[in-house]
C-alpha positions in Angstrom: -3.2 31.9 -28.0 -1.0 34.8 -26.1 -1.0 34.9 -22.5 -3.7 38.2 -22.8 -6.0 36.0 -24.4 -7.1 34.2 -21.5 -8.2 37.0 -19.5 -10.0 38.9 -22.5 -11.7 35.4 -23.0 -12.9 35.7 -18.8 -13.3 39.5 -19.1 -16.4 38.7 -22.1 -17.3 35.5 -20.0 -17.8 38.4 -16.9 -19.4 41.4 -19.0 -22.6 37.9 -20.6 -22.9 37.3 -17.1 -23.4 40.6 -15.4 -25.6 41.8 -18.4 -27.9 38.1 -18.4 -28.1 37.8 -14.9 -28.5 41.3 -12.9 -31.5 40.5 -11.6 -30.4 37.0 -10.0 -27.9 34.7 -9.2 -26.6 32.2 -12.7 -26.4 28.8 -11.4 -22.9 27.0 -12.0 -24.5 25.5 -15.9 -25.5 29.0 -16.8 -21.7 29.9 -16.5 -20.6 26.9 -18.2 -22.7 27.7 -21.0 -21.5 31.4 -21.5 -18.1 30.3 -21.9 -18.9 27.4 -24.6 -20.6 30.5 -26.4 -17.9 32.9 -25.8 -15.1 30.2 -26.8 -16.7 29.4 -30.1 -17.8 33.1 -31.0 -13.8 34.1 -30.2 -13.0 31.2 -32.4 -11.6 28.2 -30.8 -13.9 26.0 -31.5 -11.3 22.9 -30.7 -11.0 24.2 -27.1 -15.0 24.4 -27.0 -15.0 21.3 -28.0 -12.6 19.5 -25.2 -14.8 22.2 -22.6 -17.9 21.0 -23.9 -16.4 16.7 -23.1 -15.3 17.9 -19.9 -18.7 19.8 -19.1 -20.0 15.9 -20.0 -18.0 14.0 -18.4 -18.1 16.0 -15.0 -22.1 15.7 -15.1 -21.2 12.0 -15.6 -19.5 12.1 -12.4 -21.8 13.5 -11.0 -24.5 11.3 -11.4 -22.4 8.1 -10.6 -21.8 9.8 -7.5 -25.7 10.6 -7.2 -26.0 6.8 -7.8 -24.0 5.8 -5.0 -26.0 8.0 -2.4 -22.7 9.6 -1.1 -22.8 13.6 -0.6 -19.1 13.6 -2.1 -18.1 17.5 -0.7 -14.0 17.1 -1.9 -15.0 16.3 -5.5 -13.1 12.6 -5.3 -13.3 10.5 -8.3 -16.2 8.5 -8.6 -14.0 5.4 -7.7 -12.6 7.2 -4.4 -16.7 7.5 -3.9 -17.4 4.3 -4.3 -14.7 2.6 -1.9 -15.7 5.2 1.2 -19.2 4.2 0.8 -18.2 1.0 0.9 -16.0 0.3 3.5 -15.0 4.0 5.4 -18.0 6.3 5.6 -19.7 6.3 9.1 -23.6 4.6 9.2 -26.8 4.3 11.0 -28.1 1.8 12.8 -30.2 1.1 9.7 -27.0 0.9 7.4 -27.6 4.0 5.8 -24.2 6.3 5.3 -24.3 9.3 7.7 -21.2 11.2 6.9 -19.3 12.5 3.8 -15.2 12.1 2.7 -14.8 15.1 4.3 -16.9 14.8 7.6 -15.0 11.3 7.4 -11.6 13.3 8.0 -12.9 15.7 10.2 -13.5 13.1 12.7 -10.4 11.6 12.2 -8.2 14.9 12.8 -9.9 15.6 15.3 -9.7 12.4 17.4 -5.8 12.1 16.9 -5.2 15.7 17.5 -7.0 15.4 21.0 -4.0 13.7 22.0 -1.4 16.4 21.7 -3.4 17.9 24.8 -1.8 15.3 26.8 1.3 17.2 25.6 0.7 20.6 25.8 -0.1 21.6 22.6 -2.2 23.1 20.5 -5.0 21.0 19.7 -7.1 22.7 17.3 -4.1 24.4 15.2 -3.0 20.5 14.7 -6.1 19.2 14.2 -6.6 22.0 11.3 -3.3 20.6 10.1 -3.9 17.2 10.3 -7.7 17.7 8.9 -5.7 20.2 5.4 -3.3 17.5 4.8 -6.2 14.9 4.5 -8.3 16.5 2.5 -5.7 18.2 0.2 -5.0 13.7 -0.1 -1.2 15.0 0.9 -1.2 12.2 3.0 -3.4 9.8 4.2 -3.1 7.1 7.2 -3.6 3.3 6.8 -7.8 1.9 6.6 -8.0 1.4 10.5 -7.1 5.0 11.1 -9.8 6.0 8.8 -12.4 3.4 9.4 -12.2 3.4 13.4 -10.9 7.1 14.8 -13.4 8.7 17.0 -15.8 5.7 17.1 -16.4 3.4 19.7 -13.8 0.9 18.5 -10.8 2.8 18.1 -8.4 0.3 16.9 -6.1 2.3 14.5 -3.1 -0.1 13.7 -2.9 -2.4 10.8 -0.1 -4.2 11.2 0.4 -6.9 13.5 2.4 -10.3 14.5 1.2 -12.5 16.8 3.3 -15.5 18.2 2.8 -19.2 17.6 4.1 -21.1 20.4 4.7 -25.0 20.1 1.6 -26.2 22.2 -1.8 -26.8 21.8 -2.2 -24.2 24.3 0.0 -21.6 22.6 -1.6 -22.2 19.0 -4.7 -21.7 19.7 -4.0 -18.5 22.0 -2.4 -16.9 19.2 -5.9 -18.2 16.9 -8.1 -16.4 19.6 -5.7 -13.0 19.0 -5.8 -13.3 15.3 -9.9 -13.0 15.9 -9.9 -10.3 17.8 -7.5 -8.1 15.9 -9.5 -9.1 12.6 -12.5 -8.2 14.4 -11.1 -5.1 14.9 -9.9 -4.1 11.5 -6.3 -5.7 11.9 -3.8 -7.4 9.6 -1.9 -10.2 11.0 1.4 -12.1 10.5 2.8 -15.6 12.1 5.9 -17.7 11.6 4.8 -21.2 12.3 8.6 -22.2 12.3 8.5 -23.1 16.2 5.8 -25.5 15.7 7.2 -28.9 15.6 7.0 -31.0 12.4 4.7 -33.2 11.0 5.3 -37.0 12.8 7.2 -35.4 15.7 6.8 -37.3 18.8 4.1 -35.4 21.3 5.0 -36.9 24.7 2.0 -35.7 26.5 -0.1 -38.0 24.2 2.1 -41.0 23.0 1.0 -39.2 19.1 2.5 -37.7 16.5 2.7 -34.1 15.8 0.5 -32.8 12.6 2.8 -30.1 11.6 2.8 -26.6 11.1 0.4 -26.7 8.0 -2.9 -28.6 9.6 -2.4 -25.5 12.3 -2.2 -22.9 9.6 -5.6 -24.5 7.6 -7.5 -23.6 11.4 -6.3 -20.5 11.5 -7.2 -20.0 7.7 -10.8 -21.7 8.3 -11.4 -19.1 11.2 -10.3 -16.0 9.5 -13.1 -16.7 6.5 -15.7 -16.4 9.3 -14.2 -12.9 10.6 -14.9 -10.3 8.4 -12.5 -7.4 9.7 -14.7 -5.1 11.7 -17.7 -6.0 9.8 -15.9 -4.0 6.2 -12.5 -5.5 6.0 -11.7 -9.3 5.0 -9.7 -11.0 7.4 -5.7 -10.8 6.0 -2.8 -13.0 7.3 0.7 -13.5 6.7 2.3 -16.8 7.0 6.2 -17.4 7.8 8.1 -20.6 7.6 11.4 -21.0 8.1 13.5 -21.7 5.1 15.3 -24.9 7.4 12.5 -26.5 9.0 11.6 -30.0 8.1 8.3 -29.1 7.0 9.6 -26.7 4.1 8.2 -28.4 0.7 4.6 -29.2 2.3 4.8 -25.4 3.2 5.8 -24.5 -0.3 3.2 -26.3 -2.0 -0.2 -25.8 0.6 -2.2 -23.8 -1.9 -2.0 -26.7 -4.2 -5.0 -28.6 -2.1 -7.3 -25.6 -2.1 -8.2 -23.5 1.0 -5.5 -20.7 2.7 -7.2 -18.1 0.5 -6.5 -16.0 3.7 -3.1 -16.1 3.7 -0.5 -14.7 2.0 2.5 -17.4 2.6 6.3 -16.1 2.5 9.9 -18.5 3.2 11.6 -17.2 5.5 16.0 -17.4 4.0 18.6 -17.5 5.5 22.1 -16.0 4.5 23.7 -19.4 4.8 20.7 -20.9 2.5 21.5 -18.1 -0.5 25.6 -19.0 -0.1 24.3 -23.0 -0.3 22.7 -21.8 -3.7 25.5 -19.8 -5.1 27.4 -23.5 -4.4 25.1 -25.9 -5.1 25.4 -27.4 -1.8 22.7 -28.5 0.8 21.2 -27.0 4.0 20.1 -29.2 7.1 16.4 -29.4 8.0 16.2 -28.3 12.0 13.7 -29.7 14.2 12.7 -26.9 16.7 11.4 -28.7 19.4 15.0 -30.5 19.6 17.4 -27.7 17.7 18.5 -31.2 15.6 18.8 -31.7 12.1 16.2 -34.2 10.6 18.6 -34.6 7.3 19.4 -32.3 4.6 18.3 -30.8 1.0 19.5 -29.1 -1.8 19.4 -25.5 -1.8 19.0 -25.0 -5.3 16.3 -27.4 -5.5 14.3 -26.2 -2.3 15.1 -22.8 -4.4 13.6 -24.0 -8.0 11.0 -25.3 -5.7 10.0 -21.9 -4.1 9.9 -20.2 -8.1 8.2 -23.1 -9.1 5.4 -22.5 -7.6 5.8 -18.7 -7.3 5.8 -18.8 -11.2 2.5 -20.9 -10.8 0.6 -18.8 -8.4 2.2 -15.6 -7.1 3.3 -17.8 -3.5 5.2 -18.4 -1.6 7.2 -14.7 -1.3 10.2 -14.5 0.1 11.5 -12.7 3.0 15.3 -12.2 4.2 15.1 -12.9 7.5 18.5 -12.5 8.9 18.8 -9.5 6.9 15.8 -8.3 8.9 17.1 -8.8 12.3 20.7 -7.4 11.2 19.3 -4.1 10.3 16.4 -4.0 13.3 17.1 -1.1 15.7 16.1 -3.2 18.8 17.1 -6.3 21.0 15.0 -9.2 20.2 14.4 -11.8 16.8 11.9 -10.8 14.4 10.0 -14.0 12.7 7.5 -12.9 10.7 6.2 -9.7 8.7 2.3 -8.1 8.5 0.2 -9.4 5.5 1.9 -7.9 2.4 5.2 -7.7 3.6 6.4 -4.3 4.5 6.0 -4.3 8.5 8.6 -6.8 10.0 7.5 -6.9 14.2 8.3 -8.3 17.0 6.6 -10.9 19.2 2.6 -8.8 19.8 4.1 -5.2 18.3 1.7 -3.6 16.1 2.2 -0.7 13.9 0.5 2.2 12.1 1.4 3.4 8.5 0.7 6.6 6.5 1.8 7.8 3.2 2.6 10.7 1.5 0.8 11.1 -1.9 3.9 12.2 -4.0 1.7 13.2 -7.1 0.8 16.2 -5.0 4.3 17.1 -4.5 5.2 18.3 -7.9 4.9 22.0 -9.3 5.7 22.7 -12.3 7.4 19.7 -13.5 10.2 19.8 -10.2 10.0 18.1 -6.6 8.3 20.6 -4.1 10.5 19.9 -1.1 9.7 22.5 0.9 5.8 20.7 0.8 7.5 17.5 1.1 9.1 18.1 4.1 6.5 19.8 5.7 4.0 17.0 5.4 6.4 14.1 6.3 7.2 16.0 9.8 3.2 16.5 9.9 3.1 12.7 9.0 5.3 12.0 11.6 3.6 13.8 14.4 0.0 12.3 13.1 1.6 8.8 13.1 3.1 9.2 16.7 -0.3 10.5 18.2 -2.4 7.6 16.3 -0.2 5.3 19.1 -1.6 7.1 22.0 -4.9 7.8 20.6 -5.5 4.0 19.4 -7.3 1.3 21.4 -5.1 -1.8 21.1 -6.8 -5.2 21.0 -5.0 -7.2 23.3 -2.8 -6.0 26.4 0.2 -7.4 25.1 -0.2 -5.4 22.2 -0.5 -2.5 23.8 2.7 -2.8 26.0 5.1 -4.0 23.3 3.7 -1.3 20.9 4.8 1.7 23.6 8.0 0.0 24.2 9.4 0.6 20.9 6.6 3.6 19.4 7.4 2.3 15.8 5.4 4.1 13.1 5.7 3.6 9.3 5.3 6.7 7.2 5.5 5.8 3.6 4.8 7.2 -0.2 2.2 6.3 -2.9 1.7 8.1 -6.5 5.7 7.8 -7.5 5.0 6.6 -11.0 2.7 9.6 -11.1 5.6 11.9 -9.7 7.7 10.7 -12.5 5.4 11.2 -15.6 4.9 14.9 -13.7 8.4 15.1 -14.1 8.8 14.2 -17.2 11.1 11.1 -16.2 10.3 7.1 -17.3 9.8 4.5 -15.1 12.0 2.6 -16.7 15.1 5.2 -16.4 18.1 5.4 -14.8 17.1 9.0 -13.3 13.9 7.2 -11.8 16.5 4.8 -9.4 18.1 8.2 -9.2 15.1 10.1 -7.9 13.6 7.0 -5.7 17.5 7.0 -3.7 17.4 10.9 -3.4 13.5 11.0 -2.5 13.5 8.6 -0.2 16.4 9.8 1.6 15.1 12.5 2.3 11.9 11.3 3.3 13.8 9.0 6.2 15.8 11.9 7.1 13.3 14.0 7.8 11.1 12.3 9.7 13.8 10.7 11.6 14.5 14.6 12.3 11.0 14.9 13.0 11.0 12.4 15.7 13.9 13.2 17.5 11.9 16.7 18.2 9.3 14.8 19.3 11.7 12.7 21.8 12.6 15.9 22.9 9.0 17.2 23.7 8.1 13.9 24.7 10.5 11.7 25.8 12.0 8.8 23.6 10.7 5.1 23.0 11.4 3.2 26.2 14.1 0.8 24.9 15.7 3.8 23.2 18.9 3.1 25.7 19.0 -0.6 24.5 18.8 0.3 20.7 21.2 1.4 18.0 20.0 4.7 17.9 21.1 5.7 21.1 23.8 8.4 19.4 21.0 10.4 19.1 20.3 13.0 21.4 16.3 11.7 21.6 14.2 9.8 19.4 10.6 8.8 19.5 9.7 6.4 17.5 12.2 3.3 16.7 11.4 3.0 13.2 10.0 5.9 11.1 9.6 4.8 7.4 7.8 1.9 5.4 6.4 1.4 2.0 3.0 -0.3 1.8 1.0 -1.0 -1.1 -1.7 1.8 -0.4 -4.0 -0.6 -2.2 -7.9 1.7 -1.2 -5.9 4.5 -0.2 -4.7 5.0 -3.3 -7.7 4.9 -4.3 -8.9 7.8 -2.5 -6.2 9.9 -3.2 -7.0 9.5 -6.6 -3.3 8.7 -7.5 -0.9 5.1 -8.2 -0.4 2.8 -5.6 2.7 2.9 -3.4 5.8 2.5 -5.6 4.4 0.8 -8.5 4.8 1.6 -12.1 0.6 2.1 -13.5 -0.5 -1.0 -13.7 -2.5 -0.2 -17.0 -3.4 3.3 -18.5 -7.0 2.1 -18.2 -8.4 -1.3 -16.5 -11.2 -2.5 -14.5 -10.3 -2.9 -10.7 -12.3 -5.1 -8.6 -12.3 -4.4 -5.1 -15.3 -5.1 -2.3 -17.6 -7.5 -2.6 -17.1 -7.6 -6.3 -17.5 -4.2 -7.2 -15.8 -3.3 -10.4 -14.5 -0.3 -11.2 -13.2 1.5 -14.2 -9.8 3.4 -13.7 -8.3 5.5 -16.5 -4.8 7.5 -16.2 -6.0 11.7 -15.4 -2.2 12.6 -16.6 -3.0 10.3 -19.9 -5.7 11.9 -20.4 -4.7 15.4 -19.7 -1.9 15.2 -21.8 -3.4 13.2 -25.2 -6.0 16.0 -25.3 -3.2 18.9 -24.6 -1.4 17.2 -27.2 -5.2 17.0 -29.6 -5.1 12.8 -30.2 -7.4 12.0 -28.1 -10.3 10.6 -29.1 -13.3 8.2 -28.3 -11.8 5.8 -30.6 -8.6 6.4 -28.6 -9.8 6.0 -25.2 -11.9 2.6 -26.1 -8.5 0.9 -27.4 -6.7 2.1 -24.8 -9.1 0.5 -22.3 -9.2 -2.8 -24.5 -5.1 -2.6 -24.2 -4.4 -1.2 -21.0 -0.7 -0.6 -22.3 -0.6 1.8 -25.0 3.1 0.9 -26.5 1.9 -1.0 -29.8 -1.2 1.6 -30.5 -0.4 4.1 -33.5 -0.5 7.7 -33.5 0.8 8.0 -29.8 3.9 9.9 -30.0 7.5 8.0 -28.5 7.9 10.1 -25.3 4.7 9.9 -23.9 5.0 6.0 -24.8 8.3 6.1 -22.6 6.2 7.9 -19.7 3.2 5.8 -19.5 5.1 2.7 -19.3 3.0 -0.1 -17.7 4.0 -3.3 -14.9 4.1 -5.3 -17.7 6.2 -2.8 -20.1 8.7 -2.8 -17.5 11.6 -5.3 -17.1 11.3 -7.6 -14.2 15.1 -6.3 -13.1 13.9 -2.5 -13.1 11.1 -3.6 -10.5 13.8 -5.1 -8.3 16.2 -2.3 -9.1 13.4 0.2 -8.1 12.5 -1.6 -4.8 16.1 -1.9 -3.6 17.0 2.2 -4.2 13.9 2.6 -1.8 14.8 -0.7 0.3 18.4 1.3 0.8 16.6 4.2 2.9 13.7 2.5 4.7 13.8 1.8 8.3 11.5 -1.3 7.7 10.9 -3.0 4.4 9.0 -2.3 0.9 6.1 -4.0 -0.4 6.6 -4.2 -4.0 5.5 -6.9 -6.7 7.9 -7.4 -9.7 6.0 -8.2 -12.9 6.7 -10.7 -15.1 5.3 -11.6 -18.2 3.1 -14.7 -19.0 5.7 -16.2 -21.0 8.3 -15.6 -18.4 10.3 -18.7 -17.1 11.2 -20.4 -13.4 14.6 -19.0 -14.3 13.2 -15.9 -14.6 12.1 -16.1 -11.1 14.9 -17.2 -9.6 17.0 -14.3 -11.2 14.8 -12.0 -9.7 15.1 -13.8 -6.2 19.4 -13.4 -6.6 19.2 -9.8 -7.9 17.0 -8.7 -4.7 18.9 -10.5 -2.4 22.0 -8.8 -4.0 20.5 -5.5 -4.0 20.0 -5.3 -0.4 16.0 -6.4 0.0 14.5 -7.6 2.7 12.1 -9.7 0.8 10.6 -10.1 -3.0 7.4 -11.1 -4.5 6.7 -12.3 -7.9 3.5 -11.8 -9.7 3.2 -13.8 -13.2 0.7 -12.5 -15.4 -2.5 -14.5 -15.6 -1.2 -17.0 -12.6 -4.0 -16.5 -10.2 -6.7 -14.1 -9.5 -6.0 -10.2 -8.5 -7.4 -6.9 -7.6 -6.6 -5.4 -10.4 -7.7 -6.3 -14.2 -7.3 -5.2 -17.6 -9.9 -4.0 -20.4 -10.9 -7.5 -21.2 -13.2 -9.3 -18.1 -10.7 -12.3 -17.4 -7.0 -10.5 -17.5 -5.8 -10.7 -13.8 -3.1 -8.9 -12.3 -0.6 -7.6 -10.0 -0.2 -6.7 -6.5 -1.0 -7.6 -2.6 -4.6 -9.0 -2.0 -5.1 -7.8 1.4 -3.8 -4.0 2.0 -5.8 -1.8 1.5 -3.1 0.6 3.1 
């Protein structure tokens, strides 16, 4: 087929048309029909026939969408449908959806673009901005944003830490918070490290202390009667110290059931990892006294930890003085948000976006002229979603606007790569993820010292390390979440992950389960004429597609899957983004089922070498996920609790 061929084809399509319908209007299916007719009368009956499944499989679409009751007016994938009806969509009093995917980003431009009035600027040639970068799925802000902006609730952050303070007093303080910022769509994270350990002496009583853990089971017990906002399940992170006495019951908690809420994470130390390298031990530190309570092996607290990471997916680590090295600000950071990503301070919250990176390819290169433009829009969005939020507690609110910190982030890399032609697996991927994110940083780092300039800077921007710069807004700019729902939405891979399958079942919601398939698969097997039913069905009963025949080697290399991929890539891939985020990087590094506790630990080393700020390891089969294979009972990868 020449490149005249085409418009001959549309010129016939045109001259049917014009002569069947001169009397009235064809609907949308007449058209369709004229060109089936037209493609096989010129001849290319194989094209007709790929029309013909696409004609079916839209009208498919369709109807699931019909099913739902959702007035879908971006044409989002049935999947994207499904999770806005189910958690994002606006309702009635009677529960019934009022407002469609795009209605749902009207409102939301339009709430956080009222704020640059307080500025001076224009307010409706942002809010077009803001509303063409969200329905374009350029970018998309984190679940609160989207659930809560111009409603009565308001709350648009998803990350927060709350303190635990060593008193009865203090704990349950921070238990009341943690309700309230669930209540209101929020994602928390505690270290329990300053709680005194179990058998301590409590003076006040003559008794003994029950230790972090007992606290952490209340806190767990409360959060499974708090469902987020009335859509979102309650989500917590918790921290222990890597030298408190307490460290092996903390290890091993999931083993006696319950903290299903929490996501649990060991908190290491730089002197712990040198103990390892020499087999040597590390005291155990009482808080309440600053005293050591006796020692333990490192490398046995450290087989420990990928023990029974290997087992279940917990505990994660995080690197915690590396944390507080690299933080911008005055003041110790102790714990992280729910998956990782958001270190914080005592009551600091933050918002996150991301940039949907699939839509930043044309023709098989990096558009960075759109890239740019939508990480300074990002920026701008992110830094008006502080003053436009309604924070949950005071506190909140007043350590939040000290330090402005906003994470903008990416999602759809794996797709970017197979767009540009590059494997996950590659050297030129770590190539691309440095240079990428990079610039990403830069930019919007860029971007915000403009806005200090319009604006003013952070207010401990004198007390910070980024004082050399003439202004800046916001003290940290970048961070990469696992964009678990708004992924979904954007129809594109989550965060920084490789696909997890070409096709699985994804179960999200209340147990919904949904069918997800690879477009760019798709796309190209039928541009390269093998795809077929027979195809499609294994690929869904595989979800990898390296051992099927008749799939040619390259597009083998492209689609590579989590589990195709070597668990020192993952880690290798994390760290080249790790190198240029202000924050951190929520990643999960895959391992096979037959992988080892060695395994594990090696993968703990390497990060720590590589310059993370924390790792987490997901075992295949280990526990139950979001995300699952062809067959019913394959489990999977990935952080249970952000949806972005």
């Amino acid at each position: 087929m020449d490149e005249r061929t085409p418009v001959e084809l549309a010129g016939r399509v045109v001259a049917i048309v014009d002569g069947r319908f001169r009397d009235g209007i064809p609907s949308v299916e007449d058209v369709q029909d004229i060109v089936e007719e037209v493609l096989i009368d010129a001849g290319y009956a194989q094209v007709a026939k790929a029309y013909i499944l696409y004609r079916q499989r839209r009208s498919e679409i369709r109807e699931a969408k019909h099913y739902l009751g959702v007035a879908d007016d971006l044409k989002l994938s049935v999947n994207a449908v499904e999770v806005l009806k189910k958690r994002y969509l606006r309702r009635d009093e009677s529960g019934n959806v009022i407002e469609t995917p795009g209605e749902m980003f009207e409102r939301v431009a339009s709430a956080v673009s009222a704020v640059e009035r307080r500025y001076g600027g224009d307010v409706d040639d942002v809010r077009k901005k803001f509303l063409s970068m969200m329905r374009s799925l350029s970018f998309l802000p984190n679940s609160p944003t989207l659930m809560n902006a111009g409603l009565p609730l308001g709350q648009l952050s998803a990350c927060f830490v709350v303190p635990v303070e060593d008193s009865i007093a203090g704990i349950f303080d921070a238990l009341k918070y943690m309700a309230l910022i669930h209540q209101s769509g929020g994602g928390t994270g505690f270290s329990f490290s300053r709680l005194r350990p179990k058998g301590d002496v409590v003076r006040s009583t003559g008794g003994v202390a029950s230790g972090p853990i007992s606290f952490m089971r209340i806190f767990d017990a409360a959060t499974d009667v708090i469902k987020q906002g009335g859509r979102r399940r309650g989500a917590n992170m918790g921290v222990l110290r890597v030298d408190h006495p307490d460290i092996t019951e903390f290890i091993a908690c999931k083993d006696r059931g319950g903290m299903e809420n929490f996501n649990i994470s060991v908190a290491i130390t730089d002197e712990f990892m040198r103990r390892c390298e020499r087999d040597g031990s590390i005291e155990l530190i009482n808080p309440r006294t600053g005293e050591s309570t006796g020692e333990i092996n490192a490398r046995d607290l450290m087989v420990m930890m990928a023990t029974y990471a290997w087992r279940r997916g917990d505990p994660g680590v995080i690197f915690i003085d590396r944390i507080n090295a690299l933080h911008p600000l005055p003041g110790v950071i102790e714990a992280t948000n729910p998956c990782g990503e958001q270190p914080l301070l005592p009551f600091e919250s933050c918002n996150l976006g991301s940039v949907n990176l699939s839509r930043m390819v044309e023709r098989g290169e990096i558009c960075w002229e759109r890239l740019e433009e939508t990480v300074r829009l990002g920026v701008r969005f992110l830094d008006d979603v502080i003053d436009a939020n309604r924070f949950p507690l005071k506190q909140i609110e007043e350590a939040t606007l000290r330090t402005r910190k906003i994470g903008l982030g990416v999602m759809g890399f794996a797709e970017m790569l197979i767009q540009l032609g590059v494997s996950y697996a590659s050297q030129d991927a770590l190539r691309i993820a440095e240079e990428l994110m990079a610039f990403v940083t830069k930019t919007a780092r860029e971007e915000s010292c403009t806005l200090g300039h319009e604006r003013g800077s952070f207010p401990l921007f004198e007390e910070s390390s980024l004082k050399s710069w003439d202004a800046m807004r916001n003290a940290t700019v970048t961070t990469i979440a696992p964009t678990g729902t708004i992924s979904i939405i954007a129809g594109t891979s989550s965060g920084i992950e490789p696909l997890f399958a070409v096709s699985f079942v994804r179960h999200v919601l209340e147990g919904a389960r949904l069918i997800e398939s690879s477009p760019l698969f798709e796309r190209m097997a039928t541009e390269r004429g093998i795809m077929t039913p027979a195809l499609r069905a294994e690929v869904a009963r595989r979800g990898s597609i390296q051992e099927i025949p008749g799939i040619p080697e390259d597009m083998k290399e492209l689609f590579l899957t989590a589990l195709d991929i070597s668990p020192e890539q993952h880690v290798r891939i994390q760290a080249a983004f790790q190198k240029h985020t202000d924050n951190a990087v929520s990643k999960t590094v895959n391992l096979p089922e037959k992988a080892s506790v060695s395994d594990v630990i090696r993968v703990y080393s390497l990060a720590y070498k590589l310059g993370c700020k924390g790792i987490t390891v997901y075992r295949y089969g280990s526990r139950e996920q979001v995300l699952y294979l062809g067959e019913p009972d394959a489990l999977a990868n990935g952080c249970r609790f952000c949806g972005g």
